[in-house]
PAMITI-794744 format. One record per residue (C-alpha): residue in one letter; x, y, z. Coordinates in nm, 4 decimals, padded with zeros to 6 digits. Layout:
<recs>
{rec a, {X, Y, Z}},
...
</recs>
This chain:
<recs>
{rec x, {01.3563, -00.1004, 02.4357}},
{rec x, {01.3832, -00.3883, 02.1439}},
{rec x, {01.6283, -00.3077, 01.8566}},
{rec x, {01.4593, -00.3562, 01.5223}},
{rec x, {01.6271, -00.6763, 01.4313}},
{rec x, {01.4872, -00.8625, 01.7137}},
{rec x, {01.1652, -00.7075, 01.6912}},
{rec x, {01.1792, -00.8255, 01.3422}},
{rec x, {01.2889, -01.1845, 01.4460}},
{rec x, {01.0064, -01.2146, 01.7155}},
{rec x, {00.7404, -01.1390, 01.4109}},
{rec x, {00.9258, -01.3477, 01.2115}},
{rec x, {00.8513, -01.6319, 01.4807}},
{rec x, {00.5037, -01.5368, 01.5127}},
{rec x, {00.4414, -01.5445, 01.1288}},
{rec x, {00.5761, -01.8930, 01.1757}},
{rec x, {00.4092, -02.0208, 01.4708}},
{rec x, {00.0889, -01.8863, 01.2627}},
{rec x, {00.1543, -02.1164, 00.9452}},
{rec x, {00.2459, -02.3902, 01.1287}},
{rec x, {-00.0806, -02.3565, 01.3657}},
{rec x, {00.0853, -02.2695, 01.6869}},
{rec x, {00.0264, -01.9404, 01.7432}},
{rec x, {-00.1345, -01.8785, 02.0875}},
{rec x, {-00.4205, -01.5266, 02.0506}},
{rec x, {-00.1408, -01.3365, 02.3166}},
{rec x, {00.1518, -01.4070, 02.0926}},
{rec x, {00.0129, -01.2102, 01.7999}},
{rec x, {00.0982, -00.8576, 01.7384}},
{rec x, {-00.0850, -00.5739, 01.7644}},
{rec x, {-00.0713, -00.1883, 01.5928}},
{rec x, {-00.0047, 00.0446, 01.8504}},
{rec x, {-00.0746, 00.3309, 01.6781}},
{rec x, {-00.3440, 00.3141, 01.3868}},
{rec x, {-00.4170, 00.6699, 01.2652}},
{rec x, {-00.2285, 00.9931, 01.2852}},
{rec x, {-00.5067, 01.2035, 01.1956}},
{rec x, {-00.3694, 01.4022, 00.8617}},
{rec x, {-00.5480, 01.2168, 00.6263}},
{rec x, {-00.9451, 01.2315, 00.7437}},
{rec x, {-01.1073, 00.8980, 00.6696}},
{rec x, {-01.4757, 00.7705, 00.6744}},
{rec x, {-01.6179, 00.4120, 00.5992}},
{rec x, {-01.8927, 00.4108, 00.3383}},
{rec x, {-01.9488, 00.0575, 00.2892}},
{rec x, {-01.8587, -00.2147, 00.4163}},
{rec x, {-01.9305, -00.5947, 00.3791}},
{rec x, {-01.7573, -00.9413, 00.5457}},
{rec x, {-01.3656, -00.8605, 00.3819}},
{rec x, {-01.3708, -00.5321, 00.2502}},
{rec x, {-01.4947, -00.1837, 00.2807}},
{rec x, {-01.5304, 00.1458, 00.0584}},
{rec x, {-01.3161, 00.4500, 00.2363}},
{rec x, {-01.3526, 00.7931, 00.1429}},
{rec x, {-01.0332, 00.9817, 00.2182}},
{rec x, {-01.0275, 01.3505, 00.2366}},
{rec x, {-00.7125, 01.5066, 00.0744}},
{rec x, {-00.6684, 01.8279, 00.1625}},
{rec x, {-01.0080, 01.9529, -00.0464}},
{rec x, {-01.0751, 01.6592, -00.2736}},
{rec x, {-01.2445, 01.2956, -00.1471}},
{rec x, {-01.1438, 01.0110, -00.2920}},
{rec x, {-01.3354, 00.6390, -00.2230}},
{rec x, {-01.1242, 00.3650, -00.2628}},
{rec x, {-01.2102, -00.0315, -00.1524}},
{rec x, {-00.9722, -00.2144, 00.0911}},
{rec x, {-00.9942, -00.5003, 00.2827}},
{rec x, {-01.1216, -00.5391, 00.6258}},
{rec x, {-00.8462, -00.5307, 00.8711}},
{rec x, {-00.7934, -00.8601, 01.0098}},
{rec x, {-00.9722, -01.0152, 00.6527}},
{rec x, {-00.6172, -01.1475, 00.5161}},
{rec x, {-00.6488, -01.5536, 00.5065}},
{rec x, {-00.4553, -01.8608, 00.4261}},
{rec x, {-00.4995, -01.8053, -00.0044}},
{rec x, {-00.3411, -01.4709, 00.1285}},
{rec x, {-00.0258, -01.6505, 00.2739}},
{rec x, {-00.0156, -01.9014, -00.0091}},
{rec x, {-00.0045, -01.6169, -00.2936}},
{rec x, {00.3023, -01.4464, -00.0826}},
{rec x, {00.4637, -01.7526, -00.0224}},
{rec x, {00.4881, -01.8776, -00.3605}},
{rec x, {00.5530, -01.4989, -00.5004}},
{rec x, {00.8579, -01.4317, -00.2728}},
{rec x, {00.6956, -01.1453, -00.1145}},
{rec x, {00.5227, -01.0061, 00.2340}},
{rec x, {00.1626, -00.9615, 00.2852}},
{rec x, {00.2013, -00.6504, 00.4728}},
{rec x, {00.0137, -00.4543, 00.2268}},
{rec x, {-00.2691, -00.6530, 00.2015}},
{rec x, {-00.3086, -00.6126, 00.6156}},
{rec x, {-00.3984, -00.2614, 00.6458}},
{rec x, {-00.3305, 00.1102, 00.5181}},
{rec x, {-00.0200, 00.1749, 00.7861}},
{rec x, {00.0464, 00.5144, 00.9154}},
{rec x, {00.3367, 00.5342, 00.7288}},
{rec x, {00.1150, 00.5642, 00.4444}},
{rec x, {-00.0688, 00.8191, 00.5736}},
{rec x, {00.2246, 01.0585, 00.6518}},
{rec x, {00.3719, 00.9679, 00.3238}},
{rec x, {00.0552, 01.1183, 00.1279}},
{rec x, {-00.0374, 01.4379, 00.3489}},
{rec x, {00.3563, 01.5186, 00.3081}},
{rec x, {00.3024, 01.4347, -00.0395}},
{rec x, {-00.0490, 01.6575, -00.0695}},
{rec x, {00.1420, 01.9812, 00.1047}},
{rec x, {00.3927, 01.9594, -00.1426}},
{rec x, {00.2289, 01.8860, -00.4308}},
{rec x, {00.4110, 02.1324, -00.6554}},
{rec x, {00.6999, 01.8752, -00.6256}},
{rec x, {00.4985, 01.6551, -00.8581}},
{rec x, {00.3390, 01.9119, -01.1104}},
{rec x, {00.3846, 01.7887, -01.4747}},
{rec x, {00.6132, 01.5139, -01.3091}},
{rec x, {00.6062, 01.1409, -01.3536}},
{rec x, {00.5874, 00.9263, -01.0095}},
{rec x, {00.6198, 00.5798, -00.9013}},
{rec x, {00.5322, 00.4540, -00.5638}},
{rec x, {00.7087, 00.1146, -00.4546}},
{rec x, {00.5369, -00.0890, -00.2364}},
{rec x, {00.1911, 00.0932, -00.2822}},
{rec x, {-00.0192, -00.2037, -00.0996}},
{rec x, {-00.3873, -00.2564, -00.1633}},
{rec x, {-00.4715, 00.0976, -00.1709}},
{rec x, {-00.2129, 00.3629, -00.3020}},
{rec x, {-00.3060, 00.6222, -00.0617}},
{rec x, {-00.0058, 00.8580, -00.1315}},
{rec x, {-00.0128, 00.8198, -00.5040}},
{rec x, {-00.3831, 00.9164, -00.5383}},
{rec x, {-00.3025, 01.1767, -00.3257}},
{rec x, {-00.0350, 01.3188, -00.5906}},
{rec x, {-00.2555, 01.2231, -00.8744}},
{rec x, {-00.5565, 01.4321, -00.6512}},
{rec x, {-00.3611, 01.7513, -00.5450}},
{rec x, {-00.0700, 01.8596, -00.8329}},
{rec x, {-00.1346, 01.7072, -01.1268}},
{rec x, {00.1579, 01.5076, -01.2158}},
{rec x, {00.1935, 01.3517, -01.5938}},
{rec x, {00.1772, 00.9642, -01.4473}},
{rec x, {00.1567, 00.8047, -01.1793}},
{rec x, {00.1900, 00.4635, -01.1026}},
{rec x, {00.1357, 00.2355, -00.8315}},
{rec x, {00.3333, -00.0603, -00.7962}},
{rec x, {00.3940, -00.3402, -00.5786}},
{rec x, {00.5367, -00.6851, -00.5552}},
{rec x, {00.2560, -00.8866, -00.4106}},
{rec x, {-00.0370, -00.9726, -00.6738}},
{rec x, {-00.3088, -00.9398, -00.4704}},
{rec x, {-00.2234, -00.6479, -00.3751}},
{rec x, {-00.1970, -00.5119, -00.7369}},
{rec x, {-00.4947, -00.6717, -00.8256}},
{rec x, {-00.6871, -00.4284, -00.5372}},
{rec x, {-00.4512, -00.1187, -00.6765}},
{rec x, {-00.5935, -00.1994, -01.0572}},
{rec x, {-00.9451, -00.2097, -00.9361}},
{rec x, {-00.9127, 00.1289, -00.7284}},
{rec x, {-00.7995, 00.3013, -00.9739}},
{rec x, {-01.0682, 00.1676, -01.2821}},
{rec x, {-01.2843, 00.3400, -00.9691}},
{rec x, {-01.1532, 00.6572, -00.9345}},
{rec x, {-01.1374, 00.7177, -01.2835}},
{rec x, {-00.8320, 00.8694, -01.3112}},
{rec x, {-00.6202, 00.9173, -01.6482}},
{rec x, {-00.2819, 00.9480, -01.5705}},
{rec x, {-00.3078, 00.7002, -01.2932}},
{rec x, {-00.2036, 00.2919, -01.3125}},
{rec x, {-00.1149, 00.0190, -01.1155}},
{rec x, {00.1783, -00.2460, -01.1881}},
{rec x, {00.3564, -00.5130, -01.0291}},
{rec x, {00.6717, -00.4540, -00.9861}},
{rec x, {00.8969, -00.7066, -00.8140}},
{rec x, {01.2435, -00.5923, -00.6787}},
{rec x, {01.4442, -00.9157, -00.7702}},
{rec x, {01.4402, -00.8878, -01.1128}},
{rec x, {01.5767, -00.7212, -01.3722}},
{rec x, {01.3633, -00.4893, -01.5916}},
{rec x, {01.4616, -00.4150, -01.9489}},
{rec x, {01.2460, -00.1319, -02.0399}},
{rec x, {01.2467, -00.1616, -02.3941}},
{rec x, {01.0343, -00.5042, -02.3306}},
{rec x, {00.8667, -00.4491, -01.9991}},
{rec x, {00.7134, -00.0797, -02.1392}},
{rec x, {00.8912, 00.1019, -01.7818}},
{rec x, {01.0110, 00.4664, -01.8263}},
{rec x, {01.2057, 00.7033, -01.6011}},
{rec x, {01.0492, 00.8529, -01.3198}},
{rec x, {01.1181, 01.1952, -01.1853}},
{rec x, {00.9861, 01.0864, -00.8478}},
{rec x, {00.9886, 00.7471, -00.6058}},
{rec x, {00.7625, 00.7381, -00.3281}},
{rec x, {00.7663, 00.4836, -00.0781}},
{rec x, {00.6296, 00.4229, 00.2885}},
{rec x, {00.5018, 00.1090, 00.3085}},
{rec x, {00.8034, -00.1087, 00.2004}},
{rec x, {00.9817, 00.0419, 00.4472}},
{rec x, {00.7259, 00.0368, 00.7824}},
{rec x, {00.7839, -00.3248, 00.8479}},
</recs>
């Protein structure tokens, strides 16, 4: 079995070989596992790069629009490169996601009246809609370093409609001040995604 720093470095040398036009179709790597099951999922629409996915939460359904798996392109690349930051959340809704909002669903009296933040939310923000859907925190706010990524969290949540929902960018190398950058405390930080890769 590979430890995780040289399974890191081998998709570190695929990311490269891929930039630099070298990548052969058998070095790429593939999800083993997509789905756990927890968070039921059905596609409602779908076009050439993205698709609307209704999510059932426990008892409520919420649509939100991702991209196609497979859709991210070269702009993609170019927008992480020059912001210092992965594209890993622009790929796919990872199971880590998944686990990360059913845990946070079950448990939703955690949140109740609370203020949350998830870090590295990717395009969709699966386990923060699922606190805003199931306990009925005070905020919650999606964040996450890469722009386009924040720019699909903005638009899914203008969709859903949701009050005490928004979506930020929040970048881990710098400081925040929050008398100028209008951040608060947070009783709760969620994360799955930042940490899957």
């Amino acid at each position: 079995m590979e430890d995780s720093s040289s399974n890191s470095r081998r998709r570190w040398n695929i990311l490269r070989k891929f930039i630099q036009g070298k990548l052969k179709q058998a070095e790429s790597t593939i999800r083993t596992h997509k789905w756990f099951g927890l968070i039921p999922f059905q596609i409602r629409n779908s076009d050439s790069s993205h698709q609307d996915v209704e999510y059932r939460i426990l008892e409520h359904c919420v649509v939100l629009r991702q991209r196609e798996e497979g859709s991210a392109d070269l702009h993609d690349v170019q927008v992480a490169v020059e912001s210092k930051v992965d594209n890993t959340g622009n790929i796919c809704v990872w199971p880590s996601e998944e686990v990360l909002a059913y845990y946070c669903a079950t448990n939703a009296a955690l949140f109740t009246g609370k203020r949350v933040l998830e870090l590295g939310a990717g395009m969709v923000g699966l386990a923060g809609f699922a606190v805003a859907l199931t306990a009925h925190p005070s905020c919650v706010c999606l964040s996450d370093g890469n722009p386009l990524a924040v720019q699909s969290l903005v638009e899914n949540t203008e969709r859903v409609g949701l009050e005490q929902v928004q979506a930020r960018l929040l970048r881990w190398d710098r400081q925040l001040d929050p008398q100028t950058d209008g951040w608060q405390p947070y009783d709760f930080i969620i994360g799955a995604d930042c940490l899957f890769f």
